[in-house]
C-alpha positions as CSV (number, residue, x, y, z in Angstrom):
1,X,21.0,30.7,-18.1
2,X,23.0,32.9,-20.3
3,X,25.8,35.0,-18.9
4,X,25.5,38.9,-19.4
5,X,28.4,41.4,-20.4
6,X,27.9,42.8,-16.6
7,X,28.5,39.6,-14.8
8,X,31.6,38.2,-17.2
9,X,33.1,41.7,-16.4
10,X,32.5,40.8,-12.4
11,X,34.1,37.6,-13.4
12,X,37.1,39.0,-14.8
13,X,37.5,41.2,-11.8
14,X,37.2,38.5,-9.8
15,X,40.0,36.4,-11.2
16,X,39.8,32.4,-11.8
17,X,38.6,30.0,-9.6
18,X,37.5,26.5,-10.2
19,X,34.7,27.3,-11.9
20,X,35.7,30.5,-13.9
21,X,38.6,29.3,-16.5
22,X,39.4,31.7,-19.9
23,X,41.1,31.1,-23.1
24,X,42.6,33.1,-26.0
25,X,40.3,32.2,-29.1
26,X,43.3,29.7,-30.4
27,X,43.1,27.6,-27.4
28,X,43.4,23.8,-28.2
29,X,40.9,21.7,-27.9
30,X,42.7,19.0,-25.5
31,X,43.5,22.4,-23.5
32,X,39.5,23.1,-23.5
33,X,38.6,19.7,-23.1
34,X,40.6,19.0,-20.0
35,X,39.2,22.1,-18.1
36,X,35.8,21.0,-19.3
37,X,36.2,17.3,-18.4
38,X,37.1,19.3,-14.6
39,X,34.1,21.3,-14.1
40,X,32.0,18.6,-15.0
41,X,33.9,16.2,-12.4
42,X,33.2,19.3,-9.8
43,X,30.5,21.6,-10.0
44,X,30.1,23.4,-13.1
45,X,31.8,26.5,-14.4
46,X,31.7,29.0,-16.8
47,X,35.0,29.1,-19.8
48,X,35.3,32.4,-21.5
49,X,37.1,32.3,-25.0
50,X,38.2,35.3,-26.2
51,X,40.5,36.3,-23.1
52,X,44.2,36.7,-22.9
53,X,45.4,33.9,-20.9
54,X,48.0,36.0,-18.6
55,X,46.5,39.5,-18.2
56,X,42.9,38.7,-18.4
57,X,42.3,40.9,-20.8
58,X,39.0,41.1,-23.2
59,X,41.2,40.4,-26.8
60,X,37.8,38.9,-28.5
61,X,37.2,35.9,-31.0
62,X,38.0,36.3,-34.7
63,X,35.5,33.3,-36.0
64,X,32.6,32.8,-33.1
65,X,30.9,30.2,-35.5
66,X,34.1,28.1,-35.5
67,X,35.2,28.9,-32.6
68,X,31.9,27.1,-31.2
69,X,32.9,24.0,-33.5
70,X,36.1,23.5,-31.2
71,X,34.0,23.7,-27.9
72,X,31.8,21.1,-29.3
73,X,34.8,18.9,-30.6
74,X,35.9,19.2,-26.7
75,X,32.9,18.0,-25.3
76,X,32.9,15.0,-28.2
77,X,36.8,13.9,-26.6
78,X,35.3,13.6,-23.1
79,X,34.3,10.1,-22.2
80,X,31.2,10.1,-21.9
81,X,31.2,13.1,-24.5
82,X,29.5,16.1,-22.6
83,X,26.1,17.6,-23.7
84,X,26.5,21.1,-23.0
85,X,24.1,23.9,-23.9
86,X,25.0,26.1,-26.8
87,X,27.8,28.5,-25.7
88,X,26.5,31.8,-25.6
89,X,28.5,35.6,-27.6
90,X,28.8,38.7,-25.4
91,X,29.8,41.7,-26.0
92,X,32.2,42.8,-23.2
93,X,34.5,46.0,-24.0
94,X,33.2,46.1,-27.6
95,X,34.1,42.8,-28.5
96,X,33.1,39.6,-28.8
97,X,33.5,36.8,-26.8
98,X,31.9,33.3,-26.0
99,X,30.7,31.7,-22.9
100,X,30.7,28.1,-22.5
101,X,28.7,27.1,-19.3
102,X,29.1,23.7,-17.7
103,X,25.8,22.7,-16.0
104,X,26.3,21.6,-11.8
105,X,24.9,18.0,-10.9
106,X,25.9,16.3,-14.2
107,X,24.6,12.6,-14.0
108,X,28.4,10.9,-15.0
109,X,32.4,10.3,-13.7
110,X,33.9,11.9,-16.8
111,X,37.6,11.4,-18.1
112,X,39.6,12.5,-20.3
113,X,42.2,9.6,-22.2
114,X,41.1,7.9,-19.4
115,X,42.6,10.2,-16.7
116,X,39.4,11.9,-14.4
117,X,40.0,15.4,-13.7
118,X,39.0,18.0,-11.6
119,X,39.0,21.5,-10.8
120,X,41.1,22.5,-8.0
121,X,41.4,26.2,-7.9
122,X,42.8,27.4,-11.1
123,X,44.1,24.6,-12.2
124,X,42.9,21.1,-13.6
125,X,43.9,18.2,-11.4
126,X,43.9,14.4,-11.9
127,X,41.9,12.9,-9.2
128,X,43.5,10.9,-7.0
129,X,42.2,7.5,-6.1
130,X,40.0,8.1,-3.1
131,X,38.2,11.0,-4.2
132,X,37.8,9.3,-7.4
133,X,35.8,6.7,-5.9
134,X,34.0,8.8,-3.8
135,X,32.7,11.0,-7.2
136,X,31.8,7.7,-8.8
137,X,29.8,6.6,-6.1
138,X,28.0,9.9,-5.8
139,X,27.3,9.9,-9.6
140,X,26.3,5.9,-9.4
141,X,29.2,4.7,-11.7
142,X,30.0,2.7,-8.9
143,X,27.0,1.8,-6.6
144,X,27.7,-0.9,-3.1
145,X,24.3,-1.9,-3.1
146,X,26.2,-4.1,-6.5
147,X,29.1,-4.7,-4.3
148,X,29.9,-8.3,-3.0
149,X,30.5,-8.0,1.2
150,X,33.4,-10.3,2.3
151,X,32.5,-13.5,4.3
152,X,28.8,-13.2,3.3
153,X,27.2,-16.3,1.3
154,X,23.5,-16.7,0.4
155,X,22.9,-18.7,4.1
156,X,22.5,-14.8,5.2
157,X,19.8,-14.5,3.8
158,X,16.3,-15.0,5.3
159,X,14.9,-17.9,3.2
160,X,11.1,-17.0,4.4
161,X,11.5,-13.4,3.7
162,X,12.4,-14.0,0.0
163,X,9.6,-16.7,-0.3
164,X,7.2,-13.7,1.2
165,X,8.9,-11.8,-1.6
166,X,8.2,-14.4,-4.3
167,X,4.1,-14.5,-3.1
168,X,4.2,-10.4,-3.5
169,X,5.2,-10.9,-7.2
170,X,2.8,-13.7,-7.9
171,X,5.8,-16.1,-8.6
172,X,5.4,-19.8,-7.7
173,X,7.3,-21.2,-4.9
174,X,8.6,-23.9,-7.2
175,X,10.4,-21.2,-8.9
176,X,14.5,-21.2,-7.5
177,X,15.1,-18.2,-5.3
178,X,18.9,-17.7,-7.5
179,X,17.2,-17.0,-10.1
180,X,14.7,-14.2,-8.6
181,X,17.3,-13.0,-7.1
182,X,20.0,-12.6,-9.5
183,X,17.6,-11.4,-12.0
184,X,16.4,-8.4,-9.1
185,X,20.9,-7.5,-8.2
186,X,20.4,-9.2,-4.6
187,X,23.3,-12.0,-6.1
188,X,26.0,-11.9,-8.0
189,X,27.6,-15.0,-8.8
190,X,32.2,-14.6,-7.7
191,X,34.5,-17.6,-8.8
192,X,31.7,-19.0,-9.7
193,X,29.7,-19.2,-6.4
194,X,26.3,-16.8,-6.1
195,X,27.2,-14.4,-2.9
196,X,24.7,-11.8,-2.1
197,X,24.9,-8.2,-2.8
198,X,24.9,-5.4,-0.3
199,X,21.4,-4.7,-1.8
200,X,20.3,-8.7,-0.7
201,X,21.3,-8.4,2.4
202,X,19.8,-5.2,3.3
203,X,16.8,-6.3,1.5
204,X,16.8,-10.1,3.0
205,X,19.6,-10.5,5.2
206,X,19.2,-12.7,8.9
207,X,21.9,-10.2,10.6
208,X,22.2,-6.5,7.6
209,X,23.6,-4.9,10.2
210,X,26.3,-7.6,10.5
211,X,27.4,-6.4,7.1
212,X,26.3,-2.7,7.4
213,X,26.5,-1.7,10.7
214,X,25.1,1.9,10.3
215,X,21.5,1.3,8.1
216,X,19.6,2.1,10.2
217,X,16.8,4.6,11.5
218,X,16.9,6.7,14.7
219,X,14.0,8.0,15.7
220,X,12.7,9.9,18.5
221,X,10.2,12.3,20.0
222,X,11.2,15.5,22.0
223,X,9.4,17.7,24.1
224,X,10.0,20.8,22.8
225,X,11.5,22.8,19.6
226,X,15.2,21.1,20.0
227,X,17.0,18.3,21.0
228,X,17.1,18.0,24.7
229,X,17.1,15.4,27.5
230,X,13.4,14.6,27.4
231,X,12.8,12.1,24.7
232,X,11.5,9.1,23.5
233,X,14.5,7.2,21.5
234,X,14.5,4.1,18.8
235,X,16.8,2.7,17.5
236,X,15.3,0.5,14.4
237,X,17.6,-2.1,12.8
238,X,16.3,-5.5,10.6
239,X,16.1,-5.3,7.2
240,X,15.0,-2.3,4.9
241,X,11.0,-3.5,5.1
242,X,11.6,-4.5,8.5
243,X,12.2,-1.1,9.4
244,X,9.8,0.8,7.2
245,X,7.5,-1.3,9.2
246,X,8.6,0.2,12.5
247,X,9.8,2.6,11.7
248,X,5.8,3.8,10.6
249,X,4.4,2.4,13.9
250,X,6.7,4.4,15.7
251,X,5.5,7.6,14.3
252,X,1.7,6.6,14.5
253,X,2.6,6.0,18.5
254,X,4.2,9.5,18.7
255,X,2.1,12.0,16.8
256,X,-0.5,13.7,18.4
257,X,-4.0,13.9,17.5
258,X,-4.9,17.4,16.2
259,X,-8.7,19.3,15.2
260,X,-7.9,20.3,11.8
261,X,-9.8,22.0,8.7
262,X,-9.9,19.4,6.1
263,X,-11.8,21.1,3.4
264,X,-14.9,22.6,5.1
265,X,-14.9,20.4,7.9
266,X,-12.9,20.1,11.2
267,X,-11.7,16.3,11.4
268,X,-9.2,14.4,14.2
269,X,-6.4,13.8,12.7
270,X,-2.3,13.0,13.4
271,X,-0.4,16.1,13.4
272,X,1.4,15.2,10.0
273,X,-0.2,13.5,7.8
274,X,0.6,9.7,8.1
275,X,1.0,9.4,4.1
276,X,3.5,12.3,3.7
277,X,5.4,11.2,6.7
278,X,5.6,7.9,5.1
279,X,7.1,8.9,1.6
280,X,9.7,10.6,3.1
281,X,11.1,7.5,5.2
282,X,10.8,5.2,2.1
283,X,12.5,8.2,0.4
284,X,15.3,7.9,3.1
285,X,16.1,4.5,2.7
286,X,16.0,3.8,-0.3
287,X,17.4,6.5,-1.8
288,X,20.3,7.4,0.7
289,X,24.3,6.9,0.5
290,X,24.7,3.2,2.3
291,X,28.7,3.9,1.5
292,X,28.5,6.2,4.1
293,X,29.2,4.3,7.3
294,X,29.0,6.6,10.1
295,X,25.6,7.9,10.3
296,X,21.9,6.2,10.3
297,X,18.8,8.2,8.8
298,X,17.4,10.0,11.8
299,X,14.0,10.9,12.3
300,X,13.0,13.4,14.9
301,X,9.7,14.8,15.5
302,X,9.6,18.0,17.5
303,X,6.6,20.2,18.9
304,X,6.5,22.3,16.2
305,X,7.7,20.1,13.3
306,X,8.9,16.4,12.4
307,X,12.8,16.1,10.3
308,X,14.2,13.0,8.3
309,X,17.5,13.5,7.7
310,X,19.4,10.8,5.1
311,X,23.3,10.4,4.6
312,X,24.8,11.2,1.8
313,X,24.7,14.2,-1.1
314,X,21.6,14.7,-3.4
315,X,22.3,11.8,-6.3
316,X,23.4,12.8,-9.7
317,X,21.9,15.4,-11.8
318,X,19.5,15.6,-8.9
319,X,19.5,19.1,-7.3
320,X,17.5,21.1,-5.4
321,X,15.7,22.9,-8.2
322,X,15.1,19.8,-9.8
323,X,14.3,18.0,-6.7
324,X,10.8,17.3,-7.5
325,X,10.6,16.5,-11.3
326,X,14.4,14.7,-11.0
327,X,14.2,11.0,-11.8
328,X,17.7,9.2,-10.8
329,X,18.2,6.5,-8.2
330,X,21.7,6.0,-6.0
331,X,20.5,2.3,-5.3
332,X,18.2,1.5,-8.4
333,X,18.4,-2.4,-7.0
334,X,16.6,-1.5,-3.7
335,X,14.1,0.9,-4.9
336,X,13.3,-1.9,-7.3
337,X,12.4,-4.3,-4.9
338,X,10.4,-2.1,-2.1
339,X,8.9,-0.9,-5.6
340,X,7.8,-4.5,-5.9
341,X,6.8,-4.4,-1.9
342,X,4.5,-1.8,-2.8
343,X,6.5,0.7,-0.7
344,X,7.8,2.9,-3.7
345,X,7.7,4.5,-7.6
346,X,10.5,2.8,-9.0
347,X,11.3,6.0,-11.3
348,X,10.4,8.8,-8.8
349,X,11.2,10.8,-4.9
350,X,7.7,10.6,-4.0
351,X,8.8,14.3,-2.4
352,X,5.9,15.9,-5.0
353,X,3.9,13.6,-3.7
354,X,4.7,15.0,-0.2
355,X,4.0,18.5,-1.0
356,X,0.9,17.9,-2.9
357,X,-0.5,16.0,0.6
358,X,0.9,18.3,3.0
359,X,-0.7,21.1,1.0
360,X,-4.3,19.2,0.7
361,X,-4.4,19.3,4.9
362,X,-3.9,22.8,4.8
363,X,0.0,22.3,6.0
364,X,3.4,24.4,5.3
365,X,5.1,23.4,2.2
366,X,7.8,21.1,3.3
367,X,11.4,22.3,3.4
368,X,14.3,20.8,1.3
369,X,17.7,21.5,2.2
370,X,21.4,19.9,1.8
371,X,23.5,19.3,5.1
372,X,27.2,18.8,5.7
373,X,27.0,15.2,3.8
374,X,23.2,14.6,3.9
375,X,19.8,15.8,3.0
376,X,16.9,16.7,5.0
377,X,13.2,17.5,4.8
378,X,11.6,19.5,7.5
379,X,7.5,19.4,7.7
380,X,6.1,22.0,9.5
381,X,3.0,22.3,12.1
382,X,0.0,23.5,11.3
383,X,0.3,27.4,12.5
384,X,-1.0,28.4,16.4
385,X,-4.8,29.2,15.7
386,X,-5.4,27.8,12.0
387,X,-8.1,25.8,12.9
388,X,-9.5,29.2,14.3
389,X,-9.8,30.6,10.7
390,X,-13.6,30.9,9.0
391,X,-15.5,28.5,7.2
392,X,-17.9,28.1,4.5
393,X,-20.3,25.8,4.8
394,X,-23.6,27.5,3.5
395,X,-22.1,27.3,-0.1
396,X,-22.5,24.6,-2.5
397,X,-19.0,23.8,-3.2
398,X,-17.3,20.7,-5.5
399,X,-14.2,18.8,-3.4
400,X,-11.8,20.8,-5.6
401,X,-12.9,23.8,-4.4
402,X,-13.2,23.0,-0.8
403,X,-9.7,22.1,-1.3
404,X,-8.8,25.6,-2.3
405,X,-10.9,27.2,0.8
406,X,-9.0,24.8,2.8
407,X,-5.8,26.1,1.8
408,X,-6.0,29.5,1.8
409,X,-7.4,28.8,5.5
410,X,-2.8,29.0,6.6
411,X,-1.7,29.9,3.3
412,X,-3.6,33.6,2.8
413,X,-3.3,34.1,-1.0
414,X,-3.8,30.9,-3.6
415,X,-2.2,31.1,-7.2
416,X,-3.4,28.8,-10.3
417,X,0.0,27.2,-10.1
418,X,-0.7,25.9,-6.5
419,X,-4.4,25.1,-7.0
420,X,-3.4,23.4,-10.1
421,X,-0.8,21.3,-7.9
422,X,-3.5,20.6,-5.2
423,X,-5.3,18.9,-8.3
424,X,-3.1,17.3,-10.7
425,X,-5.5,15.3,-12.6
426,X,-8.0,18.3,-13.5
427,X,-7.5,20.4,-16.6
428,X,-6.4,23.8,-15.8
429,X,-9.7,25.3,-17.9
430,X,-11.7,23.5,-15.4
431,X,-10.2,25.0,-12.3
432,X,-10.3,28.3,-13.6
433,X,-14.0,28.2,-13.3
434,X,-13.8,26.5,-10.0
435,X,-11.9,30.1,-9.0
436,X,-13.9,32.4,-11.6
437,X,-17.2,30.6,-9.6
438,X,-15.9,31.1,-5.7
439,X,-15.2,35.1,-6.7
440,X,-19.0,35.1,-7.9
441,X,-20.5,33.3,-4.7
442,X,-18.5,35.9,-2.8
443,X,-15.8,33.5,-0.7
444,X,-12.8,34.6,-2.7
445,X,-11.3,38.1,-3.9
446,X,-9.4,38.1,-6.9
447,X,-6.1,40.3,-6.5
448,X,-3.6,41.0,-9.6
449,X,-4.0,40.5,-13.6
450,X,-2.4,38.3,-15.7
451,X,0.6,36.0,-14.5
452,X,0.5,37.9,-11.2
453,X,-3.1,36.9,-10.1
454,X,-4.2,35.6,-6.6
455,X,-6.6,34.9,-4.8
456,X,-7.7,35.5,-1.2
457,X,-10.4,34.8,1.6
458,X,-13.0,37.7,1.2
């Protein structure tokens, strides 16, 4: 997003910070690189050349084409070099000056002549050792699903749950487990004896929570809207399938059985749909931070809505923008193997997948939203008295657009951007004459022109 001449003047005003930096347009590029190699250690930034260093004020660049040849020599001295998007010239005070913007969520631990900086307030800081580790486990440089645990050998592991493993991949059991699992990250082999991973024992361990004491799931079931003293509690350890496993049957016990409109028709079904529910707990685990040792996922259903909360930041370059087309994995080892257990898409959330379901039973769009240290998705009820809402069954009407009917049933207005989400697979020319034919058989009105049109129930 490129920086206008009105906000770099707020900027100014506003004085620097860790992520507003300025240089003079003879700045160095060691002196540019290091604040660069900073923001992209924190999160993001803006650098305005063209500024006088001390007084702040607008002097201008004398060269902006060269000018942008040192930012790009800064970003090549990082390691790994930075890909930035092309600084940007303003005019501010009737003179020129460039923007260099610093993207948030960058996938990497960068450095600098091997030192890793970081922004802290105006200045640029060498990490020290613990937060160091800290940013390269959030940005996967170092991951402790790889890690070795101390004391553990490979009698931790459950023998029959990796043979059950083995079937599932069409292996033979002649074939040596070491090599299975060495190949999948599950061992690594130290002074020359195979140990299991973090990943292996989670995955196939007789005793994970021996090793990691916190993954697990806590679920339970309240009465009403918050947390009070009337619940139903589990606490779910075993191993990461193990607890998929029950962690699902718990939910099918607790949700309640609701009348709901599923395309024309009123059906019995659970409260959330089981599927989205589902994606969200193999999301959890095997997506969150296992490095962080004093909280379990928790899932909570409530009267009006059902939470899964997971440890640990958004990943990466993962934000929440990006949440839903994003492809990067904290622990790629685990969502590996419950990708071979048929429990996950090895590149992807699932959370689209989520949506798109909760949307097709006529549901709330889910909520995203980042916590002090975790992440959590919220999926809503179906509002008091949806169920109430007309039908149309006298028309002769394809799935796809029973589907759209179905939705505008809680949602009120439906846009081709959402019907095209409800169905991914067809071509947008075809839905457009799904719409174009509901207007003519009198079920929908269609409000707006151009990008702004809608539709609603007539």
């Amino acid at each position: 997003m490129t920086t206008t001449a009105a906000e770099i003047t707020k900027q100014l005003a506003s004085g620097m910070g860790p992520k507003l930096h300025w240089f003079p347009d003879d700045v160095s590029v060691s002196e540019l690189a290091a604040v660069l190699t900073g923001m992209a250690n924190g999160e993001g930034g803006t650098v305005l050349l063209g500024i006088s260093p001390r007084s702040g004020q607008v002097q201008g660049v004398r060269d902006a084409d060269y000018l942008i040849d040192i930012v790009f020599q800064a970003a090549l001295l990082v390691d790994p070099p930075l890909v930035l998007p092309i600084p940007q010239i303003e005019n501010v005070e009737d003179k020129k000056i460039l923007t260099v913007t610093v993207p948030p969520g960058l996938p990497h631990a960068y450095n600098l002549e091997g030192r890793y900086l970081v922004r802290d307030g105006e200045r640029t800081q060498p990490l020290p050792p613990r937060p160091l580790r800290t940013l390269m486990m959030k940005r996967g440089v170092l991951r402790i699903e790889a890690q070795v645990s101390n004391g553990a050998s490979i009698d931790d592991l459950d023998l029959d749950q990796v043979a059950a493993y083995k079937a599932a991949l069409g292996l033979s059991p002649d074939d040596p487990i070491e090599d299975l699992l060495s190949r999948r990250g599950c061992l690594r082999e130290i002074n020359k004896e195979l140990k299991p991973t973090y990943a292996g024992l989670l995955l196939f361990g007789c005793h994970p929570q021996q090793w990691t004491p916190s993954a697990t799931i806590l679920a339970a079931r309240f009465s009403g809207v918050v947390i009070s003293d009337q619940f139903v509690k589990q606490e779910i350890r075993g191993t990461l399938p193990h607890q998929l496993r029950q962690a699902e049957t718990f939910v099918r016990d607790q949700l309640r059985s609701v009348v709901r409109l599923v395309g024309l028709t009123r059906q019995e079904t659970p409260e959330y749909p089981l599927e989205a529910v589902r994606e969200l707990l193999v999301n959890a685990v095997a997506h969150r931070d296992y490095n962080q040792g004093g909280d379990s996922i928790h899932l909570h259903i409530f009267a009006d809505r059902l939470e899964v909360h997971s440890p640990g930041d958004l990943p990466g370059p993962v934000t929440l923008e990006n949440l839903l087309e994003a492809r990067f994995s904290r622990n790629p080892v685990i969502a590996q193997v419950l990708s071979d257990m048929g429990y996950v898409e090895r590149l992807g959330y699932g959370l689209n997948r989520v949506v798109t379901v909760m949307l097709q039973n006529n549901l709330p769009v889910p909520k995203f939203e980042e916590t002090a240290g975790g992440f959590r998705v919220t999926l809503f009820a179906a509002p008091v008295g949806a169920q109430e809402q007309p039908i149309y069954q006298d028309l002769a009407l394809n799935p796809r657009q029973e589907l759209a009917l179905g939705h505008l049933v809680t949602h009120k207005r439906l846009t081709n951007r959402a019907y095209q989400e409800l169905c991914p697979d067809v071509s947008p020319e075809t839905l457009r004459r799904d719409l174009v034919d509901l207007v003519d058989k009198g079920a929908l009105l269609k409000m707006g022109t151009k990008r702004g049109t809608y539709y609603i129930l007539k």
